[in-house]
PALO-825998 format. One record per residue: residue in three letters; x, y, z of N, C-alpha, C in turn. Coordinates in steps of 0.05 Angstrom, whole numbers, padded with zeros to 5 digits, always signed. Atoms other than C-alpha are relative to their C-alpha. Layout:
ALAXYZXYZXYZ...
end
This chain:
UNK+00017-00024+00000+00000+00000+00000+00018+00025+00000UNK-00014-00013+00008+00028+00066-00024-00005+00023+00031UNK+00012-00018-00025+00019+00115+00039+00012+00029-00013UNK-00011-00022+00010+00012+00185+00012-00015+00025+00018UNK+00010-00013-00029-00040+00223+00074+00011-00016+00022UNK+00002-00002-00033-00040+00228+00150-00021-00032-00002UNK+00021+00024+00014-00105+00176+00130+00018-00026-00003UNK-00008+00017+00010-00063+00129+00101+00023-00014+00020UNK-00021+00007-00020-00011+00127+00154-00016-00007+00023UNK+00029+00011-00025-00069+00124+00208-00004-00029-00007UNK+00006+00033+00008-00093+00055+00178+00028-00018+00003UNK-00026+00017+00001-00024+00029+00171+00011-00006+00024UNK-00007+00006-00026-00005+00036+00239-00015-00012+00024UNK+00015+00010-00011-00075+00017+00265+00000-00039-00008UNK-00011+00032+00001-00056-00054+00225+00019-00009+00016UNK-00018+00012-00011+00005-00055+00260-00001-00009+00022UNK+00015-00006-00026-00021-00046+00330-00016-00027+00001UNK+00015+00017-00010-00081-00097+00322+00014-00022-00010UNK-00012+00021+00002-00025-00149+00294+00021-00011+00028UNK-00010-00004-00028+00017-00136+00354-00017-00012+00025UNK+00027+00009-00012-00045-00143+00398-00002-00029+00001UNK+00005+00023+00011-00059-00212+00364+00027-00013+00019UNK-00026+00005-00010+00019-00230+00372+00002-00009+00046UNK+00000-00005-00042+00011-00213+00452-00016-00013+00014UNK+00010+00024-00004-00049-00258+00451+00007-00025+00007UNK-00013+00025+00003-00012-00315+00439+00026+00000+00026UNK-00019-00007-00012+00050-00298+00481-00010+00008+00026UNK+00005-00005-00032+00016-00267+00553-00008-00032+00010UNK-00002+00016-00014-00005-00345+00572+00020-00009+00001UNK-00030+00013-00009+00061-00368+00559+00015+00004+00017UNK-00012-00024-00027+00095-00309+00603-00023-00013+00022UNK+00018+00006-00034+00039-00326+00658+00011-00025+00002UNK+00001+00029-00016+00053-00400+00658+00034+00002+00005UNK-00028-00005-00019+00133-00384+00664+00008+00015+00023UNK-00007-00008-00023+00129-00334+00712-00002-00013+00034UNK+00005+00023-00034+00144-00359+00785-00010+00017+00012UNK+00015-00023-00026+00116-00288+00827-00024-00009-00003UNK+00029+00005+00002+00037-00304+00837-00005+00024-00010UNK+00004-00018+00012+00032-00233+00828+00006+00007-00023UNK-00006+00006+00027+00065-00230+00760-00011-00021-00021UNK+00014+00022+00012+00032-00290+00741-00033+00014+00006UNK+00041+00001+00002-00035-00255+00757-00003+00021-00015UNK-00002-00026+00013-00014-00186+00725+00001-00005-00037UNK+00000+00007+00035-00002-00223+00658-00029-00018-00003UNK+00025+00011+00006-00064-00268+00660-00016+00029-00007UNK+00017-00008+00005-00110-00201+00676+00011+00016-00027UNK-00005-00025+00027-00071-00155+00619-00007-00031-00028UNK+00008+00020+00019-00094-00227+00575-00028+00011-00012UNK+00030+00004+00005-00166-00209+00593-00010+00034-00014UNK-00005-00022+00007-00149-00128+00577+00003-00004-00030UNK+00002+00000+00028-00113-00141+00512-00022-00011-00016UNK+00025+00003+00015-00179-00181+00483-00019+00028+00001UNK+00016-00033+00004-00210-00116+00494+00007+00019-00017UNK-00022-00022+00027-00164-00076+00457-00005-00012-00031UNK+00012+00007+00030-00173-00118+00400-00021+00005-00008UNK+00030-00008+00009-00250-00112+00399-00001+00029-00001UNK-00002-00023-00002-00232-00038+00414+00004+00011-00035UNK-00016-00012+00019-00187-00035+00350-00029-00016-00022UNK+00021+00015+00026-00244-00083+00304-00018+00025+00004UNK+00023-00027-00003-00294-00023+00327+00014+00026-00013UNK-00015-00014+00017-00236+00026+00296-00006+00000-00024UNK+00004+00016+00026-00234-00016+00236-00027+00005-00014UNK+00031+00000+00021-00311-00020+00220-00008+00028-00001UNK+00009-00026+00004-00320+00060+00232+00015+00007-00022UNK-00008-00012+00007-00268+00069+00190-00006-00011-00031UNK+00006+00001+00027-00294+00025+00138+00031-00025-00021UNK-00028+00013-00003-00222-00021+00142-00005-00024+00000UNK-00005+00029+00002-00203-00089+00145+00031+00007+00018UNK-00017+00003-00015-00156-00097+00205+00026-00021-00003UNK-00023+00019+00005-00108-00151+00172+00018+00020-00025UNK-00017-00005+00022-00048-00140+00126+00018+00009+00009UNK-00020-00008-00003+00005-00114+00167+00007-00021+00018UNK-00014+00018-00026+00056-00158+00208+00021+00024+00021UNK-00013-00017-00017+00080-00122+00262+00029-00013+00003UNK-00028+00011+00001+00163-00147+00261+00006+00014+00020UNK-00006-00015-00027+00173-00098+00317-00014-00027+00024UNK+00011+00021-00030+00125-00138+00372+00013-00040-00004UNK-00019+00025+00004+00158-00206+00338+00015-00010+00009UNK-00020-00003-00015+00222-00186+00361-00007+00001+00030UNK+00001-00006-00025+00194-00165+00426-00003-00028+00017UNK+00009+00021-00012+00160-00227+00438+00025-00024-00003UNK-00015+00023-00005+00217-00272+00415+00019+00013+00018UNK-00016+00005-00018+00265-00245+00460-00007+00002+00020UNK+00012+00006-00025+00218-00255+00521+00002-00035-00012UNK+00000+00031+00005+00215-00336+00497+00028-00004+00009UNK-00032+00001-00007+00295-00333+00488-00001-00003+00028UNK-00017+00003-00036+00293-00319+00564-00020-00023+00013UNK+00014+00035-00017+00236-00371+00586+00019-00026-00006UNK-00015+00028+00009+00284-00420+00546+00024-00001+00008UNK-00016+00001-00013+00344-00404+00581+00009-00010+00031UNK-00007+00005-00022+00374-00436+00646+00003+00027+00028UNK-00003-00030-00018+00360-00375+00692-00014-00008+00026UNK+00011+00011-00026+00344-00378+00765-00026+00019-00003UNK+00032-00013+00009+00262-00360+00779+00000+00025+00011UNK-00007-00029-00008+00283-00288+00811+00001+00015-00031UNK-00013-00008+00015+00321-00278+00757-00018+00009-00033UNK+00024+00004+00021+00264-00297+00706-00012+00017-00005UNK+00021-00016-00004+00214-00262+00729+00011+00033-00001UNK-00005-00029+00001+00253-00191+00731+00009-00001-00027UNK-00004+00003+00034+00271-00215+00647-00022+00006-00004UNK+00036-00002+00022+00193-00229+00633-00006+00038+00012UNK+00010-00028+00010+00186-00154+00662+00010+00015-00013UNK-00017-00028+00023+00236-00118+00625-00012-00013-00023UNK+00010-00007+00020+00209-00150+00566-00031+00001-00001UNK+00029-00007-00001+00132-00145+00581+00005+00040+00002UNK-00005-00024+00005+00153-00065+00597+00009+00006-00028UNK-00018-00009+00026+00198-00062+00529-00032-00006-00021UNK+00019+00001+00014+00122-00081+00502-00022+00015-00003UNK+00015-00026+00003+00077-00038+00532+00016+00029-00008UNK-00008-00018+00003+00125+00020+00522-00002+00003-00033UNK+00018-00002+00032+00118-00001+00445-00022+00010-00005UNK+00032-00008+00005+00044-00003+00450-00008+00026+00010UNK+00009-00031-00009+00039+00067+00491+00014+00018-00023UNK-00019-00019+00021+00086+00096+00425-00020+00005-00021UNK+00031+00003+00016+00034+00067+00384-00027+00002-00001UNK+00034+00001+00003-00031+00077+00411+00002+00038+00000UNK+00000-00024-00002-00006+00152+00422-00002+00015-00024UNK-00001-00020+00022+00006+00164+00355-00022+00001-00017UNK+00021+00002+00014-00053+00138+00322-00028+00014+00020UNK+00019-00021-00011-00098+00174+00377+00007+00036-00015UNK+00001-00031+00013-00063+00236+00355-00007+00006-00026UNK+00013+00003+00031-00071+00213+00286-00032+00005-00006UNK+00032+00001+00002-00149+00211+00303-00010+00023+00001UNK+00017-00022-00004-00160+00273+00336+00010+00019-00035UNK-00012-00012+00023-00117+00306+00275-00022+00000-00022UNK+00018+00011+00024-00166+00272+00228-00036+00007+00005UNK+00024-00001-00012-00232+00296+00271-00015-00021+00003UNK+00015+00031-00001-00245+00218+00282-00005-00002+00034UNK+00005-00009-00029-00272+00241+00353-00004-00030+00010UNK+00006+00022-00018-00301+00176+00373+00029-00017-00010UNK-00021+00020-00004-00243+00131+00350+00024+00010+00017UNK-00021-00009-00021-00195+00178+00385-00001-00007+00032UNK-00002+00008-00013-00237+00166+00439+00007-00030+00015UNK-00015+00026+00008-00229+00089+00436+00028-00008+00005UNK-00030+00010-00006-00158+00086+00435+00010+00014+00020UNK-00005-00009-00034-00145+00131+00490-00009-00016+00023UNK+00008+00022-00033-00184+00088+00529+00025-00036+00006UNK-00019+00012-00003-00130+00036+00509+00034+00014+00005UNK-00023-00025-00016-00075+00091+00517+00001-00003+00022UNK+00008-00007-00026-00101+00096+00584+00016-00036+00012UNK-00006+00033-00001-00095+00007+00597+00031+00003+00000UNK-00036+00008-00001-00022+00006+00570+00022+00021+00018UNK-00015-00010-00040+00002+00061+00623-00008-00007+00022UNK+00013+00017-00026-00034+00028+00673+00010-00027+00006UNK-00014+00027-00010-00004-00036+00656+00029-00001+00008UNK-00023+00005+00003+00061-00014+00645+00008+00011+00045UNK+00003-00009-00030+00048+00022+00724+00007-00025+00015UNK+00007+00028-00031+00035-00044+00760+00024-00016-00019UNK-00019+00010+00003+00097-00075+00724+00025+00011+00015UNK-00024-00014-00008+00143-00021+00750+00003-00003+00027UNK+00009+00013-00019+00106-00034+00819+00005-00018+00014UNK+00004+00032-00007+00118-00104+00814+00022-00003+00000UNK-00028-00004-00003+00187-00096+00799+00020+00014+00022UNK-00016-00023-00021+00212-00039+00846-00011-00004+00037UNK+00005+00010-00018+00171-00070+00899-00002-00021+00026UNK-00007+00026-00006+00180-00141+00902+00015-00015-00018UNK-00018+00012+00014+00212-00172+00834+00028-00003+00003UNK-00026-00004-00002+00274-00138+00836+00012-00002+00030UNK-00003-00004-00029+00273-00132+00912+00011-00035+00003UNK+00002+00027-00001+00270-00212+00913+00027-00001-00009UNK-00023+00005+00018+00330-00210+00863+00029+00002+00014UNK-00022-00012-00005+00372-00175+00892+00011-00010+00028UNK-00007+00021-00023+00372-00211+00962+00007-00016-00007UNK-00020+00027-00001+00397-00273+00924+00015+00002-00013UNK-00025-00006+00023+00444-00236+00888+00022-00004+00023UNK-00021+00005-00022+00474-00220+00964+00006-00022+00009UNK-00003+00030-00010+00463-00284+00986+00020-00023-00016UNK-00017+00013+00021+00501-00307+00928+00036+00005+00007UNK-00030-00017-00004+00558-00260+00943+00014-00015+00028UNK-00016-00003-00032+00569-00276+01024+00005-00036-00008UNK-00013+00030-00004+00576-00363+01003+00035-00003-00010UNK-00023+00000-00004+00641-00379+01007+00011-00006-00028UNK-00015-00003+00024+00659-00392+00933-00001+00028-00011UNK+00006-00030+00010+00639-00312+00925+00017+00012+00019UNK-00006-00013-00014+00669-00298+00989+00044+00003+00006UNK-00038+00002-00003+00755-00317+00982+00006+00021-00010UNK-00017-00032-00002+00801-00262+00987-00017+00018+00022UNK+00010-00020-00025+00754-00230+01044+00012-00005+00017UNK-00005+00012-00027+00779-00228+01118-00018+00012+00014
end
């Protein structure tokens, strides 16, 4: 597709978005069933039951606009998602895990807040009042999620981590050359 309006770039990035979406579908149960925190494991189940929303959010985009929501592959969220797998498939202790699945669940919503921002602004730009409103209301979700990640991290993830980082340090194969 040749993109030559604001219009044309609007649709293009709203494909990208609800492929992404899709993509994140598939990928949040996997992240929930590797994560070991209960809380992390419950923060990715509910953003499961969130992103289905977003999609019906974005198909309600789609039919106002008169669209067809397929045709773009998002290669950005691809990447995102395979290098969250990379680390489920790696020998890593479950501290250690679980503060990977949030840097890359953050490195996703911070995608999706890049992208829902621009195609909201793309909306109001375009006087597409109600779809602007729509995606703000998912604007709104992906800082909210990315909130209770940072939360979950700075609270207890990393907190967890980091005590068996020391704990790691004071055993005696970490500890020679001390007196």
């Amino acid at each position: 597709m040749k993109m030559e309006t604001l219009q044309d770039v609007y649709v293009e990035e709203l494909r990208d978005l609800y492929d992404a979406e899709q993509q994140l579908l598939k990928a949040l149960p996997k992240m929930a069933k590797a994560a070991t925190s209960p809380e992390l494991k419950s923060a990715f189940e509910e953003h499961l039951d969130i992103t289905q929303g977003q999609v019906n959010r974005l198909d309600q985009v789609f039919d106002k606009l008169g669209e067809k929501p397929k045709g773009k592959k998002c290669e950005a969220m691809k990447g995102l998602i395979e290098e969250a797998k990379e680390r489920m498939g790696e020998d890593i202790d479950e501290e250690a895990l679980d503060v990977s699945l949030i840097v890359a669940a953050q490195k996703v919503e911070h995608y999706e807040i890049a992208g829902y921002g621009s195609v909201r602004c793309f909306a109001e730009l375009l006087n597409r009042d109600e779809e602007a409103d729509l995606l703000q209301e998912t604007l709104d979700e992906e800082k909210d999620a990315d909130d209770r990640l940072t939360d979950l991290a700075e609270n207890s993830i990393n907190v967890e981590a980091m005590g068996r980082t020391a704990v790691a340090e004071e055993t005696p194969e970490h500890a020679h050359g001390r007196r």
